[in-house]
FIKOLZA-1660 file (N, C-alpha, C; in steps of 0.1 Angstrom, whole numbers, plus 5000, padded with zeros to 4 digits):
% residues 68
   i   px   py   pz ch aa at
   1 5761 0465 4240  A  X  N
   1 5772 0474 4239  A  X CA
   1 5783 0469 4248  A  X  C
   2 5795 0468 4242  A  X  N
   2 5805 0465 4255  A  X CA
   2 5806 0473 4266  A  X  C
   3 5810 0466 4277  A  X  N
   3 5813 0475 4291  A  X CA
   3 5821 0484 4287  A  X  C
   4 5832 0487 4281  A  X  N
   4 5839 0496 4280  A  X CA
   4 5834 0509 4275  A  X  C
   5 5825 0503 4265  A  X  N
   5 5819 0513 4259  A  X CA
   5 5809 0525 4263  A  X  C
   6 5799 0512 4270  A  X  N
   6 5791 0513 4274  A  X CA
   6 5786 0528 4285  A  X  C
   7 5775 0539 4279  A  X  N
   7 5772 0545 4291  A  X CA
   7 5770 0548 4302  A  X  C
   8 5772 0558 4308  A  X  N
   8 5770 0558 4323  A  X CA
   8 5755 0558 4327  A  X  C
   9 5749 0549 4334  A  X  N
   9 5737 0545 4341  A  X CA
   9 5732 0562 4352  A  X  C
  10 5745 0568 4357  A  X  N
  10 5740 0578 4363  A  X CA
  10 5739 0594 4357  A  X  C
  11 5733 0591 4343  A  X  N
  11 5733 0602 4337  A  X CA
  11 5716 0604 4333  A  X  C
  12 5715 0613 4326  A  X  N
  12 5698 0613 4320  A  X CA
  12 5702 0605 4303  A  X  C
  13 5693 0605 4300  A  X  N
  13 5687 0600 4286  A  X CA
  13 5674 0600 4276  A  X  C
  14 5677 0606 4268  A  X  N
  14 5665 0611 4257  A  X CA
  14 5665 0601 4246  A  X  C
  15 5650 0604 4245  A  X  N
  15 5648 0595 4230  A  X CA
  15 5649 0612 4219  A  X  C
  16 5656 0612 4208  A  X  N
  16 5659 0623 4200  A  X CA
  16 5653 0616 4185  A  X  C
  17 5646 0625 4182  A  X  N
  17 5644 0629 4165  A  X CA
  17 5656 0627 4160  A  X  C
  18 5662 0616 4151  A  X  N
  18 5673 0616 4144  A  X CA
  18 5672 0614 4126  A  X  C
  19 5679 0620 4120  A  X  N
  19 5683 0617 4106  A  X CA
  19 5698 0617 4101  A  X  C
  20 5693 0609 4095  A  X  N
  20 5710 0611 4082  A  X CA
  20 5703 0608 4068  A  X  C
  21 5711 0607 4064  A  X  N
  21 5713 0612 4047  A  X CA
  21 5701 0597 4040  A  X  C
  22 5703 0586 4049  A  X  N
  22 5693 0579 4041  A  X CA
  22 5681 0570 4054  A  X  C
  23 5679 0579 4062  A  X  N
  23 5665 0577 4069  A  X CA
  23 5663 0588 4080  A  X  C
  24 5650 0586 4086  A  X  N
  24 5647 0593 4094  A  X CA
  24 5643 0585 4106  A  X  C
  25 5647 0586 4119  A  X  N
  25 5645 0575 4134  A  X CA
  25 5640 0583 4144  A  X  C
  26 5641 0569 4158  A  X  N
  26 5640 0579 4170  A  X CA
  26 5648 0571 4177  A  X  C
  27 5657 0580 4185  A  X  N
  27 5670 0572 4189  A  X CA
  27 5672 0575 4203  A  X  C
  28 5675 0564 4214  A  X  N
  28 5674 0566 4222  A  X CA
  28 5689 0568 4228  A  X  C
  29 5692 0581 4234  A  X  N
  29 5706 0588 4235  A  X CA
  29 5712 0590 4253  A  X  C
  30 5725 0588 4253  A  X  N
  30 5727 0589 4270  A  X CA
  30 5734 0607 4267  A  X  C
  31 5733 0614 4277  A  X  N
  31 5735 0632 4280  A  X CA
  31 5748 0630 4276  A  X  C
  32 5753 0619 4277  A  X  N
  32 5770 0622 4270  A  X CA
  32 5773 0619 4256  A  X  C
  33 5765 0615 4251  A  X  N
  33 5768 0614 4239  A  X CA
  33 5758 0623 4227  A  X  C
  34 5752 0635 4236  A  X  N
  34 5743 0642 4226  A  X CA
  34 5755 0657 4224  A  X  C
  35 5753 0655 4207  A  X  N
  35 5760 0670 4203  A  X CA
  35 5751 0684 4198  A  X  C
  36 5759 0694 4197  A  X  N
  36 5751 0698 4192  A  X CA
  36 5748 0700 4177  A  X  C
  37 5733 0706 4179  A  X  N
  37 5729 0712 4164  A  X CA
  37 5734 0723 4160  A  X  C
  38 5751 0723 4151  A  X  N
  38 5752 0741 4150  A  X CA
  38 5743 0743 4139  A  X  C
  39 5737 0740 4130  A  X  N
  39 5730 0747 4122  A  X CA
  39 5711 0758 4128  A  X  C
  40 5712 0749 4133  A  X  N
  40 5699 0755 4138  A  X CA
  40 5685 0758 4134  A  X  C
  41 5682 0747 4124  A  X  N
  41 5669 0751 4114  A  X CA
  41 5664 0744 4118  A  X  C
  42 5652 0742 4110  A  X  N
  42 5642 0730 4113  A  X CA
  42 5643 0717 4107  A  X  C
  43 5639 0706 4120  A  X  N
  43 5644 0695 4115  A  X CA
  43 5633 0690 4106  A  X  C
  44 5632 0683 4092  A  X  N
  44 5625 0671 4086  A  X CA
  44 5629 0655 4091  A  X  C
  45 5618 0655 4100  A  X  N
  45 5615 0644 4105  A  X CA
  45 5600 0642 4108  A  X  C
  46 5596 0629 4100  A  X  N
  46 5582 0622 4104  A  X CA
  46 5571 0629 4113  A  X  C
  47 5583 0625 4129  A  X  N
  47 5572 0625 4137  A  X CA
  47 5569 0640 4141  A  X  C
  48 5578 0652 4131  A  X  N
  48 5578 0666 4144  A  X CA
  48 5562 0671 4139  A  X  C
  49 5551 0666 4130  A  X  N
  49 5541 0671 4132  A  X CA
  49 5533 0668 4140  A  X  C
  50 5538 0658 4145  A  X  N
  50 5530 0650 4159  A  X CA
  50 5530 0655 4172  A  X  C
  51 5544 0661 4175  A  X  N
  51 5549 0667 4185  A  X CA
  51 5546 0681 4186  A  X  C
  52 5548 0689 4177  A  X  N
  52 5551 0704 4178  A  X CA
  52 5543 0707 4165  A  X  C
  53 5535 0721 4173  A  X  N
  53 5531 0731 4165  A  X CA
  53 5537 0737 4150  A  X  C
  54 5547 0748 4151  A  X  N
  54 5555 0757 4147  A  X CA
  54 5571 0754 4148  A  X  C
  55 5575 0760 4140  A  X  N
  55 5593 0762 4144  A  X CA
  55 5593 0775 4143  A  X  C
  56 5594 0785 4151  A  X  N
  56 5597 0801 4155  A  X CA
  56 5606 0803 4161  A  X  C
  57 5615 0815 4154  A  X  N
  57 5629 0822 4168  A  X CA
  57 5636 0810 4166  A  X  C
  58 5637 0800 4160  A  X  N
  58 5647 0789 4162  A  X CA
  58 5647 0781 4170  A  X  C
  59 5632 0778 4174  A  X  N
  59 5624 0769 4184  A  X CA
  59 5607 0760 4177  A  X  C
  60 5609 0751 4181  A  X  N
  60 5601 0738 4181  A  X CA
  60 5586 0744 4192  A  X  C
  61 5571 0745 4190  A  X  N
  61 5566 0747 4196  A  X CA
  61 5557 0737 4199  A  X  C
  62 5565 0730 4214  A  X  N
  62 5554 0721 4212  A  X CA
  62 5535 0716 4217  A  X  C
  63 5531 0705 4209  A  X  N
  63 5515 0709 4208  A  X CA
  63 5513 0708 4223  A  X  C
  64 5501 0713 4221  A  X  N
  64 5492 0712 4235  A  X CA
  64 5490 0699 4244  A  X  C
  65 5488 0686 4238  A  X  N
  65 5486 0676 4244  A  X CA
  65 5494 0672 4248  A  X  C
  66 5512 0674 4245  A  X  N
  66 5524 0669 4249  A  X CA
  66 5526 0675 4262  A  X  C
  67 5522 0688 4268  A  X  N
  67 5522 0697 4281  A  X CA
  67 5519 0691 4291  A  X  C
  68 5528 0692 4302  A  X  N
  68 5526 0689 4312  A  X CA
  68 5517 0695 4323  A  X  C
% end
């Protein structure tokens, strides 16, 4: 990524469940560049049966083993 471009080092960063129209990924995102989800449903992605139980109330429940 060019320097100009390039993210700030003193922020946080997530790896995010991503899709578009012709795949599904996991993308690794800096706090400034994450938008949000106005729709708010559930996402179809691969990995969310791995992660999470349920989607309830407009929430992701996730499994037991991922718990800290």
């Amino acid at each position: 990524i060019p320097e100009d471009v390039r993210p700030r080092k003193d922020q946080p960063f997530y790896h995010l469940l991503a899709e578009n129209m012709e795949s599904s990924y996991i993308a690794y995102v800096s706090q400034q560049n994450l938008v949000a989800d106005d729709e708010a449903g559930p996402v179809d992605h691969p990995a969310i049966a791995n992660l999470f139980d349920q989607f309830s109330d407009g929430r992701y429940q996730l499994r037991r083993e991922h718990r800290h």
